[in-house]
C-alpha positions in Angstrom: -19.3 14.8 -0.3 -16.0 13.8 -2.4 -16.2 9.8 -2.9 -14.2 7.3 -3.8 -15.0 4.1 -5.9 -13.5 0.3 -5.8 -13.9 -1.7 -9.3 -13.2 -5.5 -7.8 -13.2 -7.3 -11.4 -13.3 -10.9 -9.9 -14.6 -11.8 -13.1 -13.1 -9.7 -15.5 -14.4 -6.3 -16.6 -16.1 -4.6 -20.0 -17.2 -1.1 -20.6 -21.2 -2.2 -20.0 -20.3 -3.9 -16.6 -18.3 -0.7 -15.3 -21.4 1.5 -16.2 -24.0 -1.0 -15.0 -22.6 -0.7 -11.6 -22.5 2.7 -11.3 -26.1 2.2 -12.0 -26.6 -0.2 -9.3 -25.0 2.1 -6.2 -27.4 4.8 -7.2 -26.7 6.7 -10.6 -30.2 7.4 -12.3 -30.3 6.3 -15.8 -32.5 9.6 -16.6 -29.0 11.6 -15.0 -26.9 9.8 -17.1 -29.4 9.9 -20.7 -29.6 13.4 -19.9 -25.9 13.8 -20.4 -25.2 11.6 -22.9 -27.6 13.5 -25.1 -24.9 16.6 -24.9 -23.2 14.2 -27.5 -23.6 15.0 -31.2 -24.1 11.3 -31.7 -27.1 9.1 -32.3 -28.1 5.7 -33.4 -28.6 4.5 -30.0 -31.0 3.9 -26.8 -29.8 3.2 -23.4 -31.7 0.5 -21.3 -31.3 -1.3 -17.6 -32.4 -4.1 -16.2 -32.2 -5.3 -12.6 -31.2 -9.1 -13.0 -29.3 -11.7 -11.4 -26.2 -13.6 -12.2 -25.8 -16.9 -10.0 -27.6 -15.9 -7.5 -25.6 -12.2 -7.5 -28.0 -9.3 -8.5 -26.8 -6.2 -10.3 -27.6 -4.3 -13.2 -27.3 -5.1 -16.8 -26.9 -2.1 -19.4 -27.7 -1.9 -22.3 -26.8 0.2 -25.6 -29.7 -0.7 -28.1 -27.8 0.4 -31.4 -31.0 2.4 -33.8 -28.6 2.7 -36.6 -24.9 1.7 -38.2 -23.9 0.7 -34.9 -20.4 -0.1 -36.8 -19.1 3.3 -38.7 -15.5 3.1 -39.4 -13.6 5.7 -37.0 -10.1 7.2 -36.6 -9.3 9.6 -33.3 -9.4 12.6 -35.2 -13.6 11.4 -35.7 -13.7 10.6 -32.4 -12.1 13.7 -30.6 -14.6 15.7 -33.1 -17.4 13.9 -31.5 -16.2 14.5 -27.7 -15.0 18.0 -28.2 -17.8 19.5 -29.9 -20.2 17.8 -27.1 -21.7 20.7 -24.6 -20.2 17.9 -21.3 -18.1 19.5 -19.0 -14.0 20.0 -19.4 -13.0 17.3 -17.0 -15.1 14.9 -18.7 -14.1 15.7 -22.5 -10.9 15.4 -20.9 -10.6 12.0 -19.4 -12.7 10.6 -22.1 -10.2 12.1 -25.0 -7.5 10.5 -22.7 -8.7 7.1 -22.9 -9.3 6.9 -26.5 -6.0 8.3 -27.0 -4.7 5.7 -24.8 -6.9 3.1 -26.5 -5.0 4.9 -30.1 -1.7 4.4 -29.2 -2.1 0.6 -28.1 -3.7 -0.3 -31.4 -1.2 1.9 -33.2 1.2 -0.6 -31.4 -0.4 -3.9 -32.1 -0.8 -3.3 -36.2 2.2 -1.2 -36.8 1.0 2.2 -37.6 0.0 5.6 -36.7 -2.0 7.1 -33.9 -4.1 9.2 -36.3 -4.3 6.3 -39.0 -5.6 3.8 -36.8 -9.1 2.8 -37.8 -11.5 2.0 -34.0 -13.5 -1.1 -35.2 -15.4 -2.5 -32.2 -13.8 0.1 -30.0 -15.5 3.1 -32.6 -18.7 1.3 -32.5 -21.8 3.5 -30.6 -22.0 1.2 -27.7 -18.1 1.7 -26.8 -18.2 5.5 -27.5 -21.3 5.4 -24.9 -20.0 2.9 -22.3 -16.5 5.4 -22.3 -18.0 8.6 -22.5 -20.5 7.2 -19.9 -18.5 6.1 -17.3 -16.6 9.2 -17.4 -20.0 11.1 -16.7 -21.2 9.1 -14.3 -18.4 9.0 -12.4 -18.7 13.1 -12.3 -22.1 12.4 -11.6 -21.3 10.4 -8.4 -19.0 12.8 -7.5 -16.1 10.7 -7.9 -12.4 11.9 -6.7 -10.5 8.3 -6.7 -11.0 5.5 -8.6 -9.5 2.1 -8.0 -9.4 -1.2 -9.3 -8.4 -4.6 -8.7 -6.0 -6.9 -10.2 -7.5 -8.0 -13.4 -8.2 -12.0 -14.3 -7.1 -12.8 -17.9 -9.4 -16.0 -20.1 -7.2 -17.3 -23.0 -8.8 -18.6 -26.2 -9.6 -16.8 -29.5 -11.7 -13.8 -30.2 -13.2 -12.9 -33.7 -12.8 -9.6 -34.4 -13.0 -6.6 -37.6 -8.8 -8.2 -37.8 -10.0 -11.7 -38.1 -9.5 -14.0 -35.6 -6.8 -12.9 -32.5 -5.4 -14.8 -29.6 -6.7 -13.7 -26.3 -6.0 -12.2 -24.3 -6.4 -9.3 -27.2 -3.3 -7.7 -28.4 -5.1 -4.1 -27.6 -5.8 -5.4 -24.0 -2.3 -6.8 -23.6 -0.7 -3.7 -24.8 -2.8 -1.1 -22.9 -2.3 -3.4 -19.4 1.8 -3.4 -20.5 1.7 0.4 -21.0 0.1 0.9 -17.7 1.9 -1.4 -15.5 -1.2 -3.4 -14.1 -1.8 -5.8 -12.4 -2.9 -9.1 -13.8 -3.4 -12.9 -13.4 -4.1 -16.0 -15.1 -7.9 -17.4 -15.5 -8.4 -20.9 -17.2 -11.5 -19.2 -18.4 -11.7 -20.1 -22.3 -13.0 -16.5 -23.3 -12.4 -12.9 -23.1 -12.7 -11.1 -19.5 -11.4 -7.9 -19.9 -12.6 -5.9 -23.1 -10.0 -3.4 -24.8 -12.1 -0.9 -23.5 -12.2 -1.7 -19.8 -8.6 -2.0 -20.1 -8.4 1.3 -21.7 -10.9 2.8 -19.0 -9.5 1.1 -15.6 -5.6 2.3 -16.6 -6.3 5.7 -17.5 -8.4 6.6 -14.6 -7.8 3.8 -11.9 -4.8 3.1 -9.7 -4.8 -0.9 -8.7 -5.1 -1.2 -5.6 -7.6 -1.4 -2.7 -8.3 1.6 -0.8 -8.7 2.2 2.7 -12.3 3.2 3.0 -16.2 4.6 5.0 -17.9 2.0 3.0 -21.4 3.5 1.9 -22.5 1.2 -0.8 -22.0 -1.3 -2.9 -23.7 -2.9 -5.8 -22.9 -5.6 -9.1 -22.4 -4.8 -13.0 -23.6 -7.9 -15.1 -22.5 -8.9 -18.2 -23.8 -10.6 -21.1 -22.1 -14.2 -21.3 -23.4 -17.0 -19.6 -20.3 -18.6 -17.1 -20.4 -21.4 -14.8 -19.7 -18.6 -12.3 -21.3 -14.9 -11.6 -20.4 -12.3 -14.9 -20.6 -9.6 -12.9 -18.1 -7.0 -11.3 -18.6 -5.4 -8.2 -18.1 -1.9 -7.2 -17.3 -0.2 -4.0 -18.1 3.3 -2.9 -17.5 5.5 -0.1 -15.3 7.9 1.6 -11.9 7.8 2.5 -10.7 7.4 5.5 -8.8 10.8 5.8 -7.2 13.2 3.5 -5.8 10.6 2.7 -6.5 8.6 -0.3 -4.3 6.0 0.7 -4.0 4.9 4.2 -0.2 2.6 4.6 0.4 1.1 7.9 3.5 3.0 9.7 5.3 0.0 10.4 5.0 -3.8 9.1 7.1 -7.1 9.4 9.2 -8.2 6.6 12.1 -10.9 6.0 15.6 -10.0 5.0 17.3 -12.3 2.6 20.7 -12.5 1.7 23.8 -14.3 0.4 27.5 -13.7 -0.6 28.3 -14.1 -4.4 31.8 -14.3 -5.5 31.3 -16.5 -9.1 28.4 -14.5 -10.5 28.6 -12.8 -13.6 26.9 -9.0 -13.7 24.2 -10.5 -15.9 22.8 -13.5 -13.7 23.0 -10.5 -11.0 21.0 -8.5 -13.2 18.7 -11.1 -14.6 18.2 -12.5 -10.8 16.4 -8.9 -9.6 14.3 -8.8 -12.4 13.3 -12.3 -11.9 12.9 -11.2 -7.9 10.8 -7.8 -8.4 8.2 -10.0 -10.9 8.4 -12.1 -8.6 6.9 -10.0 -5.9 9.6 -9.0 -3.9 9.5 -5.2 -1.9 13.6 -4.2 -2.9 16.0 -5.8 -4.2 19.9 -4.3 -4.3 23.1 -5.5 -4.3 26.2 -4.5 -1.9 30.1 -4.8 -3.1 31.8 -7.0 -0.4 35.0 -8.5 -0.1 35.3 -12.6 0.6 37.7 -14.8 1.5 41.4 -15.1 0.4 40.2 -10.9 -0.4 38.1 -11.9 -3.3 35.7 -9.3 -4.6 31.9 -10.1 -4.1 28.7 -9.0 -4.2 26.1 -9.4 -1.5 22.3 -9.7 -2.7 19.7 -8.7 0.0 16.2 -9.1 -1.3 13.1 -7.6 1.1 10.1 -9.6 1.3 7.0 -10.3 2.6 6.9 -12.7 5.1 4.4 -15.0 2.8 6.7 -14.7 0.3 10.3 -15.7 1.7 10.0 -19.3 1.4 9.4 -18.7 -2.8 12.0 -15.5 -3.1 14.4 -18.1 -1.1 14.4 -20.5 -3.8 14.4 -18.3 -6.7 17.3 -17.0 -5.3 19.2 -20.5 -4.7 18.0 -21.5 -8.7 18.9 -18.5 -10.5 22.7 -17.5 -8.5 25.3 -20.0 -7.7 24.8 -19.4 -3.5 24.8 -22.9 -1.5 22.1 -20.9 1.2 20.9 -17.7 2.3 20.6 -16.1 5.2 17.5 -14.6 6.8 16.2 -12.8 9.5 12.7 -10.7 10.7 12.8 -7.4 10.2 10.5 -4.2 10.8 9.6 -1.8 8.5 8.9 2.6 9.2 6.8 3.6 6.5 6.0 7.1 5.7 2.3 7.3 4.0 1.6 7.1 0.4 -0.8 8.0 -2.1 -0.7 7.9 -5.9 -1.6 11.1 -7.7 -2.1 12.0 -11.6 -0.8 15.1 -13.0 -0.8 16.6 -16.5 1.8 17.8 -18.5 2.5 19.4 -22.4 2.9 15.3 -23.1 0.5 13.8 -21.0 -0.3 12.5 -17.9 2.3 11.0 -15.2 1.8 9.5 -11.8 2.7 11.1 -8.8 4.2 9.7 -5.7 3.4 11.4 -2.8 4.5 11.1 0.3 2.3 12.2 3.9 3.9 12.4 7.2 0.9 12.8 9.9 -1.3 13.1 7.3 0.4 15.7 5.5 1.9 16.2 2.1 5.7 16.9 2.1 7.1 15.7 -1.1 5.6 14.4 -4.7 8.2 12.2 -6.9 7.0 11.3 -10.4 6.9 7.3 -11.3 10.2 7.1 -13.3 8.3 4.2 -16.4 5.8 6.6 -17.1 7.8 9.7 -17.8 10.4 7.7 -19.6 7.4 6.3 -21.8 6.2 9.8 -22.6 10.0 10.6 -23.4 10.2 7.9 -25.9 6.7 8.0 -27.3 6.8 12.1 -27.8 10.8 12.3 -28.3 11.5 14.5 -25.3 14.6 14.4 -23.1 13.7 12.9 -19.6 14.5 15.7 -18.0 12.3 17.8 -19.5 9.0 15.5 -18.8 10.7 14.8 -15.0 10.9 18.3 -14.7 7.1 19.2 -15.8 5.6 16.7 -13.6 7.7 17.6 -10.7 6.7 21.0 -11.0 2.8 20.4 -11.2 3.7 17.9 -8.3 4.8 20.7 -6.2 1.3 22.7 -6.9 -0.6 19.3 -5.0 2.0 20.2 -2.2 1.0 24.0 -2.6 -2.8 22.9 -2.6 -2.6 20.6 0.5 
């Protein structure tokens, strides 16, 4: 029975919490020892405890380090360790995927190389088995679609192997940036999301909530003491169709607009930005002609209906309208689900679209095909082109 899985990181997220609640919906530690041995690494003892955090129970994992628990790493020592392992394709795969990931954020942060990038923390035994781990017991669980929530950032400082960084950590910030996720402020004065769950949750989550047959659910502790629950909860079940993804074919939604005949093309341009962050569903613009035959521009912004009244005065502050208009409108959606797919350059999200359940047409997400293009010096084209074709064999397969 294919599953799904919902990570709901209320309190943050680290690479012990994710694998402590796979432990608590059912994965037996002796499954997951039993497959962690396959790795040519040792130094290291897993453990679990049933505990509670503020009333919540869960599990709490632990990696009880037998040796250098620290060795200095690069990549290249760490794709030794995963390849030569006798685990299965898929999960050498993903788990070569997030530390290359995990690479090319620190590669950003300190100015260098993928392949000269030294893992500190990150290369430590307990990180290699909390990544490697979750992979596996995701294959264990029999996993097909992982999700996540949006993701609660602390502020602060954190001491690490650098010396003493700002949180939310530089690695964390630049994996979240690469993936396009979700996040939101926490006055929490300390780290919630590890570089590791960040690297984890955007290589093999989507962020969002899944319509789902809810079979279980159960809590991943962590180690710090807060005034609230450290824990994460997990979700698992099946979905509710083929479907990964199940959209609502029509919804209501307010139409905004005003008439702009004294705006300059870069307060237009700086307004949509300012409107998209800001949580609207479209944004465009229409050329219009004004009075006394003046060339305009019309702004029509879609939103929510919980979101007009803040999108309204965004865009009376940022344009030089004296009001808006607005009306109710409804919304036809087709069905969506978000796919991965590999190409020669890595892996781009899918688009694809289901009408009566389904699949008639895969688009790949423009940012991450024009990231691989820039990070691996490729025309556009060419990576469009790749993950449209192994777009068309999800179409082929459905």
């Amino acid at each position: 029975m294919d599953l799904i899985i919902y990570f709901d990181c209320f309190s943050g997220a680290s690479g012990d919490m994710l694998l402590g609640s796979l432990l608590d919906v059912g994965l037996p530690l002796s499954d997951l020892q039993a497959e962690m041995d396959k790795l040519p690494l040792s130094g290291y003892r897993l453990t679990a405890k049933q505990q509670t955090s503020h009333t919540l129970s869960g599990h709490k994992l632990n990696v009880e380090a037998t040796g250098d628990n620290h060795p200095l790493r690069r990549l290249s020592d760490v794709q030794a360790i995963i390849s030569s392992s006798g685990l299965s394709a898929d999960v050498r795969k993903h788990s070569l995927a997030v530390f290359e990931r995990l690479a090319r954020a620190e590669a950003q942060v300190h100015g260098t190389t993928v392949q000269e990038v030294h893992f500190h923390e990150v290369g430590a035994v307990d990180s290699l088995v909390d990544i490697v781990g979750l992979v596996v017991g995701l294959e264990l669980l029999n996993v097909k679609g992982v999700y996540a929530s949006v993701l609660p950032l602390g502020n602060g400082f954190v001491d690490t192997a650098h010396g003493r960084l700002p949180l939310p950590a530089p690695a964390t910030l630049a994996l979240l940036a690469e993936a396009g996720a979700p996040i939101r402020p926490h006055d929490a004065r300390t780290e919630l999301v590890t570089p590791t769950a960040a690297a984890l949750l955007c290589e093999l989550a989507l962020f969002e909530r899944p319509a789902m047959r809810l079979k279980r659910v159960g809590c991943g502790l962590g180690s710090k003491e807060l005034p609230w629950a450290n824990a994460l909860r997990v979700w698992i079940g099946q979905p509710l169709s083929t479907n990964t993804t199940i959209v609502p074919q029509e919804d209501e939604s307010i139409l905004l607009e005003c008439n702009l005949d004294d705006t300059t093309g870069e307060t237009l341009g700086y307004a949509m930005e300012l409107l998209l962050t800001a949580g609207a569903l479209d944004v465009w613009f229409t050329p219009i002609y004004m009075k006394k035959n003046r060339p305009a521009t019309m702004l029509s912004v879609l939103s929510r209906p919980e979101q007009a009244a803040t999108l309204g005065e965004l865009m009376l502050r940022e344009t030089t309208t004296l009001g808006l208009r607005q009306r109710n409108v409804r919304r036809r959606k087709a069905g969506r689900q978000m796919e991965k797919v590999h190409t020669p350059w890595g892996v781009v999200r899918v688009k694809v679209k289901l009408m009566d359940g389904k699949r008639v047409a895969a688009v790949p997400e423009y940012e991450d095909c024009a990231r691989i293009a820039r990070e691996r010096n490729v025309p556009l084209h060419t990576v469009f082109w790749a993950a449209r074709k192994a777009g068309d064999k999800i179409l082929a397969s459905a």
